[in-house]
C-alpha positions in Angstrom: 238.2 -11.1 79.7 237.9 -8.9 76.6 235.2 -9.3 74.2 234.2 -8.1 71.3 231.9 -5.0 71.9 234.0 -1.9 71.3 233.4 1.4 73.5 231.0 3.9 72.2 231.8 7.9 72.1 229.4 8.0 74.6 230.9 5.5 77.0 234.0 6.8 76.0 233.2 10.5 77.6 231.2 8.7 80.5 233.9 7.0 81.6 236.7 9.2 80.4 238.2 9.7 84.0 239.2 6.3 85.0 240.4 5.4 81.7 242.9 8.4 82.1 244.4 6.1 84.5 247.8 5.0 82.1 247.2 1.0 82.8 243.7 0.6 82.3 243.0 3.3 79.8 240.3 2.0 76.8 241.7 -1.7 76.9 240.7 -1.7 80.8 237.2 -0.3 80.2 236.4 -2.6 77.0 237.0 -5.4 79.2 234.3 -4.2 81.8 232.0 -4.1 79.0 232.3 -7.5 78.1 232.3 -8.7 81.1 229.3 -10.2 83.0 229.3 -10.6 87.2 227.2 -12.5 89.5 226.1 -10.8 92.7 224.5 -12.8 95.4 222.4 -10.4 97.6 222.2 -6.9 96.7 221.7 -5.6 100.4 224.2 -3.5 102.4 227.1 -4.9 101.0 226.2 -6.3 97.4 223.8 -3.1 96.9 227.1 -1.1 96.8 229.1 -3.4 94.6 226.3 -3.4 92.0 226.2 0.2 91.9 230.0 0.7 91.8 230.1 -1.6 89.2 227.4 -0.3 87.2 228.9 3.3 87.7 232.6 1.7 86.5 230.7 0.4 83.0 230.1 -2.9 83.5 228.3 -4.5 81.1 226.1 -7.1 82.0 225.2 -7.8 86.2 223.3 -10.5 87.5 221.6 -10.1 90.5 220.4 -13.0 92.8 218.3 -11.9 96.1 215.0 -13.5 97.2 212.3 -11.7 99.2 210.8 -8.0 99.1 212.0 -5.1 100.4 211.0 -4.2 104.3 212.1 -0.8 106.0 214.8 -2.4 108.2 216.7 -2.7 104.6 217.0 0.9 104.7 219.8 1.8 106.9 222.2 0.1 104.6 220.5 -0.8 101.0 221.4 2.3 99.0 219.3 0.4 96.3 216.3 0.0 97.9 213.5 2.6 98.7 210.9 3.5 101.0 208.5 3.7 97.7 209.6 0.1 97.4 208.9 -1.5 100.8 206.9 -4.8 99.9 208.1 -4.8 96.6 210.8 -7.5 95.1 214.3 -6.4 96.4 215.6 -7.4 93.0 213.2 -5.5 91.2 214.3 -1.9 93.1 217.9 -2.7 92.7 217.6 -3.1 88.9 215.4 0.2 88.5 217.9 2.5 90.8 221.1 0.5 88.8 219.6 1.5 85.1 218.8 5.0 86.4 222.4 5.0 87.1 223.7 3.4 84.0 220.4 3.0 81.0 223.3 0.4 78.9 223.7 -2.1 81.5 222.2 -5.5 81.3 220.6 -7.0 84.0 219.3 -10.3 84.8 217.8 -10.9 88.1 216.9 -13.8 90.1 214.5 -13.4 92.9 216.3 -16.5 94.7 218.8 -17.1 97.0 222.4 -19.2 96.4 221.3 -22.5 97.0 222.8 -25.7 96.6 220.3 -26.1 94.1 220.5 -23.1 91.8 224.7 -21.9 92.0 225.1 -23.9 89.1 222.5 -22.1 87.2 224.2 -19.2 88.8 227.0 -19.3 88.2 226.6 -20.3 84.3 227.5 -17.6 82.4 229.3 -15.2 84.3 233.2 -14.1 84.9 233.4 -13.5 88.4 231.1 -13.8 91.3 231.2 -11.7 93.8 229.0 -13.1 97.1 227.4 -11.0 99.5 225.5 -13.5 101.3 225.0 -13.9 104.8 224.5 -17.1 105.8 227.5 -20.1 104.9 225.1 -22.5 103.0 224.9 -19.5 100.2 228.7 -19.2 100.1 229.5 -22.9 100.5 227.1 -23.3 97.2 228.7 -20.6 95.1 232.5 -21.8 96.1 231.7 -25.0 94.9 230.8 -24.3 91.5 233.3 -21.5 91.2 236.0 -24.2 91.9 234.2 -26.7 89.2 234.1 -23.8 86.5 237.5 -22.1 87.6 235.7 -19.1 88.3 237.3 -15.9 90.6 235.4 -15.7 93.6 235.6 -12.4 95.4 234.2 -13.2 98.7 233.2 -9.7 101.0 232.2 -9.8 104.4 231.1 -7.7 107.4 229.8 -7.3 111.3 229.3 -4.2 112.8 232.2 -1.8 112.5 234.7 -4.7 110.9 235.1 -6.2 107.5 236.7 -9.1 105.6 237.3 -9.2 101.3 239.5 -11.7 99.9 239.8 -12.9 96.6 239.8 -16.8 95.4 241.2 -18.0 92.4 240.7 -21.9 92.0 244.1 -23.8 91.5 246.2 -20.5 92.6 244.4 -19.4 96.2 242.5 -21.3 98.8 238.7 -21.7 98.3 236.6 -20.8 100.7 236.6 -24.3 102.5 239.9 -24.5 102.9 240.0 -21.5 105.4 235.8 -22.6 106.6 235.6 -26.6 106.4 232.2 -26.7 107.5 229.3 -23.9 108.5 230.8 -21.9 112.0 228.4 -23.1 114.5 228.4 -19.7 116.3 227.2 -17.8 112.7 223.5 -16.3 112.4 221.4 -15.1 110.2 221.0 -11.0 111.9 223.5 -9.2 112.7 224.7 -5.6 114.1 225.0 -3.9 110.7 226.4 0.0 109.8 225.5 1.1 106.3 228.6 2.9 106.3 230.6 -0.4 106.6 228.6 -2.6 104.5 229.6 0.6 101.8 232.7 0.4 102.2 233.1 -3.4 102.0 231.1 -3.5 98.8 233.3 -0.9 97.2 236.6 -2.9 97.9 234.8 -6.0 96.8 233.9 -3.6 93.6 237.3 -2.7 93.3 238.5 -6.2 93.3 236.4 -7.0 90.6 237.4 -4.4 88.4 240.7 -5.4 89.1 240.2 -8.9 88.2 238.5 -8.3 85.1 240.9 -5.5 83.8 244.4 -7.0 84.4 245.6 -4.1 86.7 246.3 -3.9 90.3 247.2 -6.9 92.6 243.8 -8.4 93.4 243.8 -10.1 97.1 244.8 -13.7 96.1 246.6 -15.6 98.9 245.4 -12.9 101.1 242.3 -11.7 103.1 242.2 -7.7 104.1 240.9 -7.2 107.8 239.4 -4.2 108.6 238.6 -2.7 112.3 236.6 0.7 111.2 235.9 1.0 115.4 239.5 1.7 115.9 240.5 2.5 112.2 243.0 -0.5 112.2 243.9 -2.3 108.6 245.5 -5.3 108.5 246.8 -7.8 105.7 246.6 -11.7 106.6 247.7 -14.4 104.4 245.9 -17.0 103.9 246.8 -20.7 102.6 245.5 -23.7 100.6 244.7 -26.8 102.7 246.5 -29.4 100.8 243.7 -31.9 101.7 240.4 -29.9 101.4 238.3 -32.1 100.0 237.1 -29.8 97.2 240.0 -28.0 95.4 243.0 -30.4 96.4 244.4 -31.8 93.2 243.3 -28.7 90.8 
């Protein structure tokens, strides 16, 4: 996923700490640069992937959330304000992200996944990363990731517990091959901590950085579960479904 735009001295010193690390060095952090992601909500957990990834030198986000901002975002939306309550989520996200990092690029989209917009989406971006809530979003954004061969980092929470796992068309499952249609029992509001949805969106962060660099093991072929009640970690692999109806055959 490199591109063409080298590093500038002053990216160079910005970000001189992580490229000390010997596999990722200047080759790892030119690739960030060129490389674009798509975030799909930039609440509790996609809030926290956008700003880890525009702290890591990304180069170019796009961020996809409807509505405004309302004061029950705050307990979790470390990009949204109390100076911004009734104002465009998107909009708050992409002032507190360039404060953060002025050379990003951001293109927002005041809109929800939908069937009707992932292809538009999903367009001209690397890897997605989705942070929606409801299936109808992710079922959208896993199709088209399958039709453009696109990773699809897919990070998920409730209360005190979290699920990442990475999807790679043709080498992992996609996401209906472990859901095959919309769980019945799902809803829209939840019991959310901030603290969880952080630290969901930073492995999802991480997994993107990994994917886009070439280091690390990303989680293909496997989902991480997390139990922050009872500090438990667990690794669960997870399989294609030889007759899923979308990726079979790729």
């Amino acid at each position: 996923m490199t591109g063409k735009k080298e590093l500038t001295e002053t990216e160079r010193e910005v970000y001189s700490w992580q490229m000390s690390t010997p596999d990722f060095g200047e080759r790892g952090q030119r690739a960030l640069k060129n490389a674009s992601v798509l975030i799909t909500r930039v609440g509790g957990v996609g809030g926290v992937v956008a700003y880890e990834l525009a702290a890591a030198g990304i180069g170019r986000l796009v961020l996809a959330h409807g509505g405004n901002v309302r004061p029950n975002d705050l307990n979790r939306q470390i990009l949204m304000t109390h100076e911004g309550i009734g104002k465009s989520r998107v909009d708050s996200a992409t002032k507190r992200l360039r404060e953060l990092n002025p050379r990003l690029e951001v293109e927002t989209i005041p809109e929800n996944a939908s069937n009707e917009n992932a292809e538009r989406l999903v367009a001209s971006v690397d890897v997605v990363i989705d942070c929606a809530p409801l299936f109808v979003e992710r079922f959208a954004l896993n199709r088209e990731c399958v039709r453009r061969k696109i990773p699809l980092i897919e990070c998920a929470m409730y209360e005190f517990e979290a699920q990442i796992t990475s999807l790679l068309p043709g080498k992992t499952p996609c996401l209906a091959c472990l859901y095959p249609s919309d769980p019945p029992a799902w809803k829209r509001e939840f019991p959310v901590f901030g603290a969880v949805a952080g630290m969901t969106g930073c492995i999802g962060a991480t997994e993107a950085i990994k994917i886009i660099s070439g280091v690390g093991d990303p989680l293909y072929n496997r989902m991480l579960l997390c139990n922050l009640r009872e500090m438990k970690f667990r690794m669960a692999a997870i399989q294609r479904n030889p007759n899923c109806q979308l990726c079979a055959g790729i």
